[in-house]
Structures are given as structure tokens and as C-alpha cells.
C-alpha positions as CSV (number, residue, x, y, z in Angstrom):
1,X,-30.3,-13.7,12.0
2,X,-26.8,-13.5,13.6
3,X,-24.9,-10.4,12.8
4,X,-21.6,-11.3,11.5
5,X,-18.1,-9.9,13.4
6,X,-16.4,-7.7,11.1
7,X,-12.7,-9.7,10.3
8,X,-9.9,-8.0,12.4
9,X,-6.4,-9.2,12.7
10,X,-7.4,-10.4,16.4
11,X,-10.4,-12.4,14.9
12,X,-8.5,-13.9,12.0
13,X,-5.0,-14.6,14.3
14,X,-6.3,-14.2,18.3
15,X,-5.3,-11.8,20.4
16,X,-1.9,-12.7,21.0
17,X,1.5,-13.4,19.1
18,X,4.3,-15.4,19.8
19,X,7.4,-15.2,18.8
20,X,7.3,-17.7,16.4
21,X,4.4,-15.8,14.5
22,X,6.1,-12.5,14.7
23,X,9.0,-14.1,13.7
24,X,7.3,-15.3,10.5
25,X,5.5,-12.4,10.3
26,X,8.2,-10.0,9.3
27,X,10.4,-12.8,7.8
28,X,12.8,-12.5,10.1
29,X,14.6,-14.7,13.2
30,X,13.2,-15.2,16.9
31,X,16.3,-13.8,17.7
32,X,15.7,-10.5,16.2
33,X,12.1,-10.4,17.8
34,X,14.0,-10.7,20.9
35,X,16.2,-7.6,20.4
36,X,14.2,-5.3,18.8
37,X,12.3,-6.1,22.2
38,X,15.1,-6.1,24.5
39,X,16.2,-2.6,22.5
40,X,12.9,-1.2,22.9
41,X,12.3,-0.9,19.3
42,X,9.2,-3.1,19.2
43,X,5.9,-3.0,21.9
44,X,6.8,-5.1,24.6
45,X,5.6,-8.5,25.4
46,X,3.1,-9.8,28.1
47,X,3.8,-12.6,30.4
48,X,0.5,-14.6,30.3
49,X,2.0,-16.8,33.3
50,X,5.7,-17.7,34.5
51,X,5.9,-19.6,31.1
52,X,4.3,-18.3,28.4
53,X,5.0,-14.4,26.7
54,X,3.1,-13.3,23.8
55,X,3.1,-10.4,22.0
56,X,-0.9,-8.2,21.9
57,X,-1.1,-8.0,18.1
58,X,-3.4,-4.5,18.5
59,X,0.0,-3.6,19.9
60,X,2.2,-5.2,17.0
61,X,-0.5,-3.6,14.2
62,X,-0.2,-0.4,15.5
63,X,3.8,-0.3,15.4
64,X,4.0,-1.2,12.6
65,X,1.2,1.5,11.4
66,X,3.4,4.1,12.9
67,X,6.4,2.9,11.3
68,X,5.0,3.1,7.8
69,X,3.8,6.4,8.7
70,X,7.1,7.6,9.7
């Protein structure tokens, strides 16, 4: 019998973000994903190729762990 993988953000979502989902995510603009990056008040993105940036959730989840910790 298989053994079944455990549910993890990453499983449930992938491993990457964009900025759209982040965006939605915290219920707030693209725009503001954008400058809490550009700030460097958010884990920075990851160029995948010339086109394409995403965001590692792992990286996201454990922001935002350390922000509610704060």
C-alpha cells in the first residue's frame, strides 16, 4: 500500500508563489508585494528564467512565522 505524503503548504499550493497568490494571500495589492520586496521587508523572489519570478513559499511561511512570533 502507498504511504500517503503528509499535506504541506508546498503539496497543497507547489513550491512557488507568485505575486498574484501572495497578493491574494495577505489581501493586499501586487504592488505592495513589490515593495515590501524592494524594501527588504519580505524574503526575496527567485528568477525561474528571464521571465518568470516567484516567490519559495517555505520562504514566505517562515516570514510570516517569525512575524507572528515577534
Amino acid at each position: 500500500m502507498a504511504q500517503r505524503i503528509k499535506a504541506t503548504p508546498e503539496t497543497e499550493r507547489g513550491a512557488y508563489a507568485s505575486v498574484a497568490d501572495l497578493a491574494a494571500h495577505f489581501s493586499v495589492s501586487v504592488d505592495t508585494i513589490w515593495r515590501w520586496a524592494r524594501v527588504g521587508d519580505f524574503p526575496a523572489p527567485v528568477k525561474l528564467s528571464p521571465q518568470l519570478t516567484r516567490w519559495r513559499w517555505a520562504d514566505v511561511t517562515a516570514w510570516e512565522a517569525a512575524r507572528a512570533a515577534a
